[in-house]
C-alpha positions in Angstrom: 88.2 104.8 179.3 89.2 101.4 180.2 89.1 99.2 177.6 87.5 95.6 177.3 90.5 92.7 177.7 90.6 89.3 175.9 87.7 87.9 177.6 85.3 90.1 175.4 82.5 88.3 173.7 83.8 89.0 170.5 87.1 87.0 170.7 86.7 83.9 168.7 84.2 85.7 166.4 83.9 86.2 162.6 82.9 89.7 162.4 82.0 91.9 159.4 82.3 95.2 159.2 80.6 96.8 156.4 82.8 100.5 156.0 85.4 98.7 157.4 87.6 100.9 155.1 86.1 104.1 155.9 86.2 106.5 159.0 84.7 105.1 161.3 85.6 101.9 160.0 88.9 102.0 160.6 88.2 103.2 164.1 86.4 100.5 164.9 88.8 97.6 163.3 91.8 98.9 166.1 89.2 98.7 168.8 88.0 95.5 167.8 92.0 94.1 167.2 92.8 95.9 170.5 90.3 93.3 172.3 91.8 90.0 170.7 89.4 89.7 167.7 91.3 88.4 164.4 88.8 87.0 162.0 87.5 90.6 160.5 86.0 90.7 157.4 85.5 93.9 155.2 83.8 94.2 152.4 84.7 96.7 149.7 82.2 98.1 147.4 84.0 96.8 144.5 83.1 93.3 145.1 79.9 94.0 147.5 77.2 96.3 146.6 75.2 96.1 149.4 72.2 97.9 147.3 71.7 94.7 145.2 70.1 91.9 147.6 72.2 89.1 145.6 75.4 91.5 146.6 74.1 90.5 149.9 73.0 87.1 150.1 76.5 86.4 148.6 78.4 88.4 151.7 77.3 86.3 154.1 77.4 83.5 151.9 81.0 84.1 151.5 82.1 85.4 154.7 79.7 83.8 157.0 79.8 85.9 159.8 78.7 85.5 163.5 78.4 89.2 163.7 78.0 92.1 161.7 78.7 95.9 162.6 76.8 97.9 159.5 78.7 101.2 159.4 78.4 102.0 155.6 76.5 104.4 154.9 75.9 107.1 151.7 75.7 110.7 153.5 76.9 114.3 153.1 76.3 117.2 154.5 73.4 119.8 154.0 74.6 120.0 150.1 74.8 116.6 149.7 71.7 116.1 151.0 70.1 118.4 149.4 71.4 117.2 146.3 70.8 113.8 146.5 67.5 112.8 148.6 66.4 110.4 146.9 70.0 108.3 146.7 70.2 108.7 150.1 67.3 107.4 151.2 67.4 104.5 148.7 70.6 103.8 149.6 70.7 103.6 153.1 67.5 101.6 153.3 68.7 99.1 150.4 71.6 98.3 152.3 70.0 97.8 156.1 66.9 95.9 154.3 68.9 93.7 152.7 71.6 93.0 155.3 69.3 92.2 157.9 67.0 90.1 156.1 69.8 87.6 155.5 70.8 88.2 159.0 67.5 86.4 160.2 68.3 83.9 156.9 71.7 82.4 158.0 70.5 82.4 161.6 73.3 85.4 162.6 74.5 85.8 166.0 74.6 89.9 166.0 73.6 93.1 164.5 74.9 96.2 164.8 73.2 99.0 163.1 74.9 102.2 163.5 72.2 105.3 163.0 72.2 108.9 162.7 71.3 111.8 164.7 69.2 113.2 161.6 66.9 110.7 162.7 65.3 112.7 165.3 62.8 115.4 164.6 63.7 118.7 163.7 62.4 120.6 166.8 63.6 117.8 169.7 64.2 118.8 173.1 67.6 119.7 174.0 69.2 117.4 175.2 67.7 115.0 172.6 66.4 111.5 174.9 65.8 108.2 173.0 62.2 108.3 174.1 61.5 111.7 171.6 62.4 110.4 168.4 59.4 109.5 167.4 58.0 113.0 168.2 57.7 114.8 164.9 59.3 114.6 161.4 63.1 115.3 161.0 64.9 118.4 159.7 64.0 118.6 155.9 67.0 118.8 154.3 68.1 115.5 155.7 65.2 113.4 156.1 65.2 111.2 153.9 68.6 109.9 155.3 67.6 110.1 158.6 63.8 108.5 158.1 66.1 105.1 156.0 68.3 104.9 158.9 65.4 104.8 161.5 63.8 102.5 159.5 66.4 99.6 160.1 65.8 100.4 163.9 62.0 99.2 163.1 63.0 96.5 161.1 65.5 95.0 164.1 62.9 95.5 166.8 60.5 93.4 164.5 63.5 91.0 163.6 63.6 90.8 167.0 60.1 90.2 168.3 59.4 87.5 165.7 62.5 86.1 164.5 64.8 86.4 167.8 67.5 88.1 165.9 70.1 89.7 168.7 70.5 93.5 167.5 71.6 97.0 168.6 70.9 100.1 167.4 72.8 102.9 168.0 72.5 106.8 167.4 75.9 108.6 167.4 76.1 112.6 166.9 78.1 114.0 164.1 81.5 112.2 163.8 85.2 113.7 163.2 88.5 112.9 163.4 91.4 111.5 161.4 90.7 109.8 158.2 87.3 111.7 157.9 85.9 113.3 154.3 87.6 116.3 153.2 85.6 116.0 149.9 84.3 119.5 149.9 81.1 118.0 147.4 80.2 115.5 150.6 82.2 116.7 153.7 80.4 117.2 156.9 81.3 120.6 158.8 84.6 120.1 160.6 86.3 118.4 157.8 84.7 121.3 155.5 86.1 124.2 157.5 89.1 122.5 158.3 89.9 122.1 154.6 88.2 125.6 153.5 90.3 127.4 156.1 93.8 125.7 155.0 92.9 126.4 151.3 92.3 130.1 152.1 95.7 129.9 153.8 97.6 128.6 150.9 95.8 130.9 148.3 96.8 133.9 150.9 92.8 134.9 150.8 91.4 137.3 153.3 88.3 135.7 153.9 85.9 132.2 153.9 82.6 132.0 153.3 80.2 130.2 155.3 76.8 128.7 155.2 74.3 129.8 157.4 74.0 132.2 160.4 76.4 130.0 162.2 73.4 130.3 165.1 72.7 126.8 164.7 74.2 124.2 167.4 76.3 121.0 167.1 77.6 118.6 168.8 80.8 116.5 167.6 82.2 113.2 168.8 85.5 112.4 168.0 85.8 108.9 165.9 87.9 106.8 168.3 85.2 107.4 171.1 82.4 106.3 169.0 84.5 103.3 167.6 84.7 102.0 171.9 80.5 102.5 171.5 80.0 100.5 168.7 82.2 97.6 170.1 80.8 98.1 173.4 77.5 97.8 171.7 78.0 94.3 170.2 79.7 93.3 173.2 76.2 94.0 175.9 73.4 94.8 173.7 71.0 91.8 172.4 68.3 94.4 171.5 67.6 97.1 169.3 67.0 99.8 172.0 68.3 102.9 170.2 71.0 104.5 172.2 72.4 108.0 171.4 76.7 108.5 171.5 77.8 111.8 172.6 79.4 114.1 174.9 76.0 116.2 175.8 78.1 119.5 175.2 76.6 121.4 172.1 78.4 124.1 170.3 77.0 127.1 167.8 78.4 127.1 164.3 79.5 130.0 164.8 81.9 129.3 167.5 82.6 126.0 165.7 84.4 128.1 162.8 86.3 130.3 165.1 87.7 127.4 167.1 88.9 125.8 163.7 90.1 129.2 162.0 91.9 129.7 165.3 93.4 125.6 165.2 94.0 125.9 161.7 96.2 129.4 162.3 93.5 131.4 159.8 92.9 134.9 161.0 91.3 136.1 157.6 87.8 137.7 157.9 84.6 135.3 158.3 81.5 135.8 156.3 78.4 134.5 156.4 75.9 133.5 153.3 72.3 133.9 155.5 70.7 132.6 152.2 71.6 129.0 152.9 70.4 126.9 155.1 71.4 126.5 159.2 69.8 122.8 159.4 68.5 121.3 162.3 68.5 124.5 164.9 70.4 122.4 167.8 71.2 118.9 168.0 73.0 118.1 171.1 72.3 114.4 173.1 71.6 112.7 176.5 74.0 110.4 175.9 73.5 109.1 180.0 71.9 105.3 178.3 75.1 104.9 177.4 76.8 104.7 180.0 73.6 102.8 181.8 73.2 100.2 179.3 77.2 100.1 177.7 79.8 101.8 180.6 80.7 104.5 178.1 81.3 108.0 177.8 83.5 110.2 175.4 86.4 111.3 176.7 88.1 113.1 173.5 87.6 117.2 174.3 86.8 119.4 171.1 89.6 121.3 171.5 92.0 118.4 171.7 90.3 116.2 168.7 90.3 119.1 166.3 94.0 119.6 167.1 94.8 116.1 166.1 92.2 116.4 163.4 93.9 119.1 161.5 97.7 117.9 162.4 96.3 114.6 160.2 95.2 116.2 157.5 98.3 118.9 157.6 100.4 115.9 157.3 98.4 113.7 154.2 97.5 116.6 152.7 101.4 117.5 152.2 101.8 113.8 151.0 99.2 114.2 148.9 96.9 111.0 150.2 94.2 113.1 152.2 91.4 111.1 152.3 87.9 112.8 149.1 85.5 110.7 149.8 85.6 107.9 152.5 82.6 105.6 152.9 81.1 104.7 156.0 80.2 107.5 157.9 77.5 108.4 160.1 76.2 112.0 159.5 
């Protein structure tokens, strides 16, 4: 995908990137260095809780910004969520609520919200369109993560409409790829069966266990493609139109965990625990906005992301620096 050169709208541009130093953060810092931009700002949680509206206020009081790209995020997969619905949701909505509102305060140039595909309802169409996400309530066990996320897209088009504040609002599918969570407590499901199939390896066990029926479908993105959305995003979008980012090719969980026991180099036995939950049945997008409204489209096959996906965390994993826990991350 051709990338935009040094006359991209950014250049010149103080831009914060909230999860800057997460996965998709760091994604998105290369693309945005790769087009010329030098004044980044990321805020760490140490110094920023972006829960607390003074943690806030004092951000862009500090860094005063001409755009922000709000990646951070606190998300998990279905045991996370499950766990921890109430966090979520308070979390998630704290930190949009907060960082928008001074947005419209200091008079800020951009916004990019980055959103989640648990936003959509739990029996959506396949392909999921933009135009159905208000049809029906989402998939239980991650709803109250999805409803805070959607929540900020409200709050931009009202931002919008009253105050004029330039937004976008994007909806990528789930995210892998280098740097992801391997944090088998919060890990999505590639970085989870990556890590549960290596472990099995090392222990010389005949078998993983896995959630599920494995008849529920996914789709996966690969990290650098959705970093060239987001920046493509704050390049061309002024308005919160919410704007899925995938590669419209859905896969059952099932074949998922072959593919990575077969990338991995597992050939133990697979087993199945019925008596937890598949999720959403299918998730898998119309990602054809994007390329209307932004000139994008994935171009990182499954095959070829998991390979470079696994080779990473082969490599820190040895070195001992794989990454438990990274912040920032769309589910």
């Amino acid at each position: 995908m051709p990338q935009a050169d040094a006359s991209s709208s950014l250049v010149g541009a103080r831009v914060v990137v909230t999860g800057g130093a997460g996965f998709l953060g760091r994604a998105v810092l290369a693309r945005l260095r790769a087009r010329g931009v030098t004044d980044i700002v990321v805020p760490r949680r140490s110094e920023y809780d972006l829960t607390h509206e003074a943690d806030a206020a004092r951000l862009y009081r500090d860094a005063r910004p001409d755009v922000v790209l709000h990646l951070a995020a606190e998300v998990g997969g279905i045991g996370a969520n499950q766990a921890n619905p109430g966090r979520y949701f308070y979390a998630n909505m704290a930190m949009a609520l907060h960082l928008i509102e001074e947005a419209r305060r200091v008079g800020l140039r951009k916004f990019v919200q980055v959103g989640t595909i648990c936003a959509y309802p739990k029996h959506t169409p396949v392909p999921f369109r933009e135009d159905d996400i208000w049809n029906g309530y989402p998939e239980e066990t991650n709803a109250p993560y999805g409803v805070a996320k959607k929540a900020a897209m409200v709050m931009l088009d009202g931002y919008r409409r009253q105050y004029g504040l330039a937004s976008s609002y994007l909806l990528p599918v789930n995210l892998y790829g280098p740097w992801d969570n391997f944090d088998p407590a919060t890990s999505h499901v590639i970085p989870a069966l990556i890590r549960k199939c290596l472990d099995a390896q090392e222990r010389g066990a005949a078998s993983i266990e896995c959630w599920g029926t494995g008849s529920a479908s996914r789709e996966f993105l690969y990290v650098d493609d959705a970093a060239e959305g987001v920046v493509r995003a704050a390049e061309r979008m002024d308005e919160p139109t919410p704007i899925n980012l995938g590669t419209g090719r859905e896969i059952t969980i099932r074949a998922l965990v072959e593919l990575v026991a077969k990338t991995c180099g597992f050939t133990g036995e697979i087993r199945w625990d019925a008596s937890k939950p598949d999720g959403q049945p299918r998730r898998c997008v119309d990602a054809s906005r994007a390329k209307e409204l932004l000139a994008w489209r994935a171009e990182t096959e499954l095959a070829d992301g998991l390979r470079s996906t696994v080779e990473w965390y082969r490599a820190h994993r040895a070195a001992g620096l794989a990454a438990s826990g990274q912040a920032g991350r769309p589910s």
